[in-house]
C-alpha positions, -999 to +999 in steps of 0.1 A: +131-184-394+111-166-374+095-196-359+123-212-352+133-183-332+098-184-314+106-218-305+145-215-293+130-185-268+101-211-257+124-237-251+150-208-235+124-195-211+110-236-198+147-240-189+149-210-174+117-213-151+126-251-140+162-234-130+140-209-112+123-230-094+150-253-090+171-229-072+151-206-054+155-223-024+195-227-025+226-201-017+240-201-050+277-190-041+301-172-070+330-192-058+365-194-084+347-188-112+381-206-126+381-236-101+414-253-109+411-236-142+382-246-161+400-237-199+365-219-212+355-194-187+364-167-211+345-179-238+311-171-255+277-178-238+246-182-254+215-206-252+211-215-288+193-250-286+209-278-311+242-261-316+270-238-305+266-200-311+297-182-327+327-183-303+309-211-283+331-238-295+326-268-292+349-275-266+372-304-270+338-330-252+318-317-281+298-296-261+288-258-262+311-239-238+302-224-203+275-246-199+269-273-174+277-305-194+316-285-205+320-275-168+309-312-160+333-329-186+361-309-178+360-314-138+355-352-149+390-350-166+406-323-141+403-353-117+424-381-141+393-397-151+380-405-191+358-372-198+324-378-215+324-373-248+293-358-272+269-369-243+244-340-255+223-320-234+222-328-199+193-348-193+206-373-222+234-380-200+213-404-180+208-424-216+246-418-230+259-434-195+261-468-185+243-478-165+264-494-147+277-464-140+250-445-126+237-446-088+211-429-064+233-419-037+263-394-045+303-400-041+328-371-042+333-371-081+302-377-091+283-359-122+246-356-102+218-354-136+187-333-134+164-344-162+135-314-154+130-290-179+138-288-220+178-294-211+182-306-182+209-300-155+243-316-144+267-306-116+299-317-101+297-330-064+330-315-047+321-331-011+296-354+004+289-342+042+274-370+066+245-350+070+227-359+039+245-328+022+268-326-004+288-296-021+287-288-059+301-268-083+283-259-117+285-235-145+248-224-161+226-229-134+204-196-137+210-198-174+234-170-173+267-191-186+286-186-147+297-204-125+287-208-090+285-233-060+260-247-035+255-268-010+228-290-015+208-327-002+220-357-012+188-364-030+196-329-054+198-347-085+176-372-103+211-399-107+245-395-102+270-407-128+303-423-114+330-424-143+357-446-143 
């Protein structure tokens, strides 16, 4: 047991440090932590690796709540469109998705997929400025289970998944 604890901190503290990095040069912004009422805000938050911690659900995407992939799924179906469903961690979305679906440039909609680090990273593009920026809205992104916005370059994530 007490390796696999060893191991669920390692794993923990790589995620952590790519966030780090990730971020350090953006204005991370609190925003409506509720943003057209994301139903799990309230919930548990924890970064137990394969699995939910108690009170974490799953939510109803089959995925731990307050964390990126739930905030992504949700927005997905806040905006009429077929949520993704038991996609994984984030950097698995990129392998779950068609890929017909997925692109390099961003659309209003958009889930944008950052495969760095043991989890990965998805977000929610809000708004694609024609200056090469785009905005984005995100629960987990310092690994703290909250929700915050940015604005960010076009070339931010790795792909960008368009649902239907």
């Amino acid at each position: 047991m007490s390796r696999y604890r060893s191991l669920v901190a390692d794993l923990r503290a790589q995620q952590v440090e790519v966030n780090r990095a990730l971020f350090a040069q953006i204005q991370l912004e609190r925003g409506n932590g509720n943003n057209g009422g994301y139903p799990y805000a309230d919930y548990a938050f924890s970064m137990i690796p394969w699995g939910c911690g108690p009170g974490e659900g799953p939510d109803r995407w089959g995925y731990c709540t307050r964390q990126c992939v739930s905030y992504a799924a949700w927005a997905v179906e806040r905006s009429g469109r077929q949520a993704p469903l038991y996609y994984g961690n984030a950097k698995n979305w990129v392998n779950a998705a068609p890929d017909a679906w997925q692109y390099n440039s961003p659309q209003a909609g958009d889930v944008g997929v950052l495969t760095g680090g043991s989890f990965g990273h998805v977000v929610y593009v809000e708004t694609v400025y024609n200056n090469g920026t785009m905005r984005i809205s995100q629960y987990n992104a310092q690994v703290s289970g909250e929700y915050s916005e940015a604005t960010v370059s076009t070339n931010f994530a790795n792909k960008y998944i368009r649902f239907p």
